[in-house]
C-alpha positions, 0 to 999 in steps of 0.5 A: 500500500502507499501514500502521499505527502501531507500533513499528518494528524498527531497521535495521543493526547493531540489527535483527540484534542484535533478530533475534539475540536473539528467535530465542535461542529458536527452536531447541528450538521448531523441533525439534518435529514440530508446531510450524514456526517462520517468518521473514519480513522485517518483523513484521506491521502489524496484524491486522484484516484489513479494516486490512492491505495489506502482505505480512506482515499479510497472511501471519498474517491469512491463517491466523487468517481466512476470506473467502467465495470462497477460492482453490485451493491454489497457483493463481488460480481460484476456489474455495468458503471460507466460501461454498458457491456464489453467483450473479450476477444478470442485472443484475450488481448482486445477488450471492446466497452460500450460506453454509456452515454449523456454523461458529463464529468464534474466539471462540465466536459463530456465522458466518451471514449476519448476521456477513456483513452486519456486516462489509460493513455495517462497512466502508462506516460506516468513519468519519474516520481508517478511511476514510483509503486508510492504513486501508482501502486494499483497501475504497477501492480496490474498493468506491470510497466510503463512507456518509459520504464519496463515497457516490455513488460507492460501489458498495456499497448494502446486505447482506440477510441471507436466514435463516442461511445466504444472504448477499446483496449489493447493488451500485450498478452492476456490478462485473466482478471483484467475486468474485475481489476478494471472495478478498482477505484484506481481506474476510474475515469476523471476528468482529462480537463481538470486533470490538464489544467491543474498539474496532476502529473506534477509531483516528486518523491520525498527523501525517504520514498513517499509520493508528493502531489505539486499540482491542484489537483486531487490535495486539499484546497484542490480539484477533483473531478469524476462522474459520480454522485457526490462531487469535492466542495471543500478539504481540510486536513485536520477537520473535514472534507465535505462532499455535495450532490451531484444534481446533475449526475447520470443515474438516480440522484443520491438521497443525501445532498451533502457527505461530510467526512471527518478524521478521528484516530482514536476508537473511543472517540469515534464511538462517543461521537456517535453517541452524542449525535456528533456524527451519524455513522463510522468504521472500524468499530473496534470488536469489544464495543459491538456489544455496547452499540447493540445495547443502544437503541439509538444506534445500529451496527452492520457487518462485512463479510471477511475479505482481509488478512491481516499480516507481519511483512519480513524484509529480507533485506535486513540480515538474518532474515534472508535465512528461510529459518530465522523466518520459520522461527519469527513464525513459530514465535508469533503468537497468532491464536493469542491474538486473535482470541484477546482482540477480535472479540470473536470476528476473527479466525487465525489467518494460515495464508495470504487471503482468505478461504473464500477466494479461489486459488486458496490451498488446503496443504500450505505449511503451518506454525502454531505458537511454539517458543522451544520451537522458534529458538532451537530454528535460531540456533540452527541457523547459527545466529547468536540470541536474542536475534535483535528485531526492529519491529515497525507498528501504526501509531494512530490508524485502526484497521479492518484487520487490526482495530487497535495496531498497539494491542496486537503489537505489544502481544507479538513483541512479548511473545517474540521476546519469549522466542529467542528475538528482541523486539526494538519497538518502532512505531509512525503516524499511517499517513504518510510516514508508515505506509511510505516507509512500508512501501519504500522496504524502510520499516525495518525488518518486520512491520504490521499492516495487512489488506481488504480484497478488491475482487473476489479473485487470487490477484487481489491478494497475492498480486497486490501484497506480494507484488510489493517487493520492497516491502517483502526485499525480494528479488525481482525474479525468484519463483513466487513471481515466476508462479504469479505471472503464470496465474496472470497469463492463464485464462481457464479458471481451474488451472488459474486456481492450481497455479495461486494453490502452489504459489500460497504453498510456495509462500508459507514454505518460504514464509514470505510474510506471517498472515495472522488474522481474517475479520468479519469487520463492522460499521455503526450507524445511528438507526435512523441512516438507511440504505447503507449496503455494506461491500467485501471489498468497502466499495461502498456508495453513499449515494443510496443512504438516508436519513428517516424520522428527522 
């Protein structure tokens, strides 16, 4: 995952006076029967979509822009958005999209094909720092290359834009999930206009590996524009972003006419700001308070189907983990049942690979390593490293997750339990935006690090591509079998043999223990009772255009 440059919300006692402080003004705004005010845990990166990858980015962009090939509300199949209809050819290298039509961008300017070229054409010019896997994760993980830089491994050749309404895109070779990765939000089209006149391929790379937006568009006090049911009004790091409807939108017009989102780190103060009627929903619901909210009738709580994982990243990079033993006894001296039974209040199972059981591609042979401290050290000395082996372990100081509602709990209990194995933890922790994901991304974080990831589409690609294709986080080398196995899964178009080639990867995987996956979770989100239509998505690909507000 990665991120943007920005202004970073403090933690501890000054991110909840910032929170105290920015929803001084939510009450009299959530009284409204139109307006719904929302809570995440971070503020957004930025709000080019072609720039995001984490999850509150990913919210907002999600109500401001459109891909080609949306989803069904609530699920993972495949529905028409932007696009009425495609077809693959026999090839599996040309893919023809209807356009739908009488659908003009934010900004005025129309949508047709032409937009559509001039947005894949965009992203496969990225030059310089956009290219960086901090910039344009999502492009680097599916497309591979660009113009400039592996362009032969690129799959992207080129867009035809056949009249108006007929987009059509021509792969190098073929892509089995090129159309369930054409529903990320990465791939929405914006504007070609807006994105010309306020410098949206302006950027850099800060010192340590972190994309920063120079331009205006998609930062606060910037442009965004898209064609979906909420467009930007206004952006503030540190006290909300506020969206309007979009009255002039293609499709049924959203119930509410304004969105505002506002950041607010810490779990407990989410919670008692929906108590108070501060705000009218929020995400992340740490697992204890689910009881609390169920005992209030006032307040509601819906749930995710389980589609994460939550997992310690191992650098190679950083000796003695380039050892595959070292790595087997940092997996012994996890203590992941533990975990998982203190903090998931019964929403989490033990993770044993990668993603979870319910995608195809997942293995039922992978090796196993319950928590066993005998066991880790007697792996140490046999890869003859004097112990305790010291271990820089990096953790979010100020973000709750899907897969890690509280990141410091999970932390200290695998820091115990790693001491107790041979190891010695030396305690690293930084704020999410942007210095954690960017340290993670640029191989920085040490040589283990928290995080994890929700899946994007119910295919193996959503996973193992998008986590295990970060091969600076993991400091894997760019040609090594797991790449070698992943690329055979990309090119092959026959489910079945698609979901031999992920079984052996994930087998491949936990042999080499690449990473330590701990956890899958059934997440959830509160509500106030009065908030209808929220349809709670696998992947979080969720619209607000559906929501309202009853009984005010």
């Amino acid at each position: 995952m990665s991120s943007v440059l920005r202004v970073g919300l403090a933690v501890g006692v000054l991110a909840l006076l910032i929170a105290a402080v920015a929803l001084g003004g939510a009450d009299k705004a959530s009284q409204s029967s139109t307006t719904l005010v929302f809570a995440g845990a971070a503020d957004p990166v930025v709000l080019d979509a072609a720039l995001i990858s984490d999850g509150e980015s990913f919210r907002v962009v999600y109500q401001i822009t459109e891909t080609l090939v949306g989803l069904k509300p609530g699920t993972t199949k495949l529905a028409p958005l932007l696009a009425t209809g495609w077809k693959k050819s026999p090839n599996g290298r040309r893919w023809t999209f209807t356009l739908r039509r009488n659908v003009r961008f934010h900004d005025g300017t129309p949508f047709n094909a032409a937009a559509v070229c001039a947005n894949f054409d965009r992203w496969y010019n990225f030059k310089g720092a956009q290219q960086s896997s901090s910039a344009s994760y999502y492009y680097n993980v599916t497309f591979g290359g660009f113009k400039t830089k592996n362009p032969g491994g690129a799959l992207y050749k080129n867009c035809q834009a056949r009249g108006s309404n007929v987009a059509v895109i021509n792969l190098k070779r073929p892509y089995g999930p090129f159309v369930s990765a054409m529903t990320l939000t990465p791939f929405a089209i914006q504007s070609p206009t807006s994105m010309r006149e306020n410098d949206a391929d302006k950027g850099r790379l800060t010192s340590d590996g972190v994309y920063q937006p120079l331009g205006k568009y998609g930062v606060p006090g910037g442009v965004t524009a898209g064609t979906g049911p909420f467009k930007l009004d206004s952006w503030r790091i540190g006290d909300k972003l506020e969206l309007e409807r979009n009255d002039d939108y293609w499709g049924r017009k959203a119930g509410l006419t304004r969105l505002i989102f506002r950041a607010i780190p810490d779990n407990a103060a989410r919670l008692q700001a929906l108590q108070t009627g501060e705000i009218d929903g929020y995400d992340l619901v740490e697992p204890q308070d689910i009881r609390t909210l169920r005992k209030d009738s006032d307040l509601k709580v819906l749930d995710r189907e389980a589609f994460n994982v939550g997992y310690v990243g191992i650098n190679q990079k950083v000796k003695p983990f380039d050892n595959v033993l070292v790595r087997r006894a940092l997996a012994h001296g996890l203590d992941r049942a533990g975990v998982v039974r203190s903090f998931y209040a019964g929403r989490g199972v033990v993770a044993k690979e990668f993603m979870p059981p319910n995608v195809p591609g997942y293995s039922n042979s992978v090796p196993q390593y319950p928590y066993n401290p005998a066991r880790a050290r007697a792996l140490l000395q046999q890869a003859g490293v004097e112990l305790p082996v010291e271990v820089e372990f990096w953790w979010p100081a100020d973000i709750s997750r899907p897969y890690m509602p509280n990141p410091k709990n999970n932390f200290q209990a695998f820091a115990a339990s790693l001491n107790k194995s041979g190891f010695k933890v030396v305690a690293k922790s930084a704020p999410w935006n942007p210095t954690y994901l960017g340290r993670v991304d640029a191989g920085t974080a040490g040589a283990l690090h928290m995080i994890g990831w929700t899946g994007d589409y119910a295919d193996a690609t959503s996973f193992l591509e998008s986590i295990l294709r970060s091969y600076k986080q993991f400091g894997l080398p760019l040609k090594n079998p797991l790449y070698t196995l992943l690329d055979r899964g990309l090119l092959e178009t026959d489910p079945d043999a698609r979901n031999g080639i992920y079984r052996q990867a994930n087998n491949y995987i936990m042999r080499q223990v690449i990473g330590v996956p701990y956890v899958h979770t059934r997440p959830a989100l509160a509500f106030k009772r009065n908030v209808v239509g929220y349809k709670p998505s696998p992947t979080t690909s969720e619209s607000f255009a559906s929501v309202r507000k009853t009984g005010s």
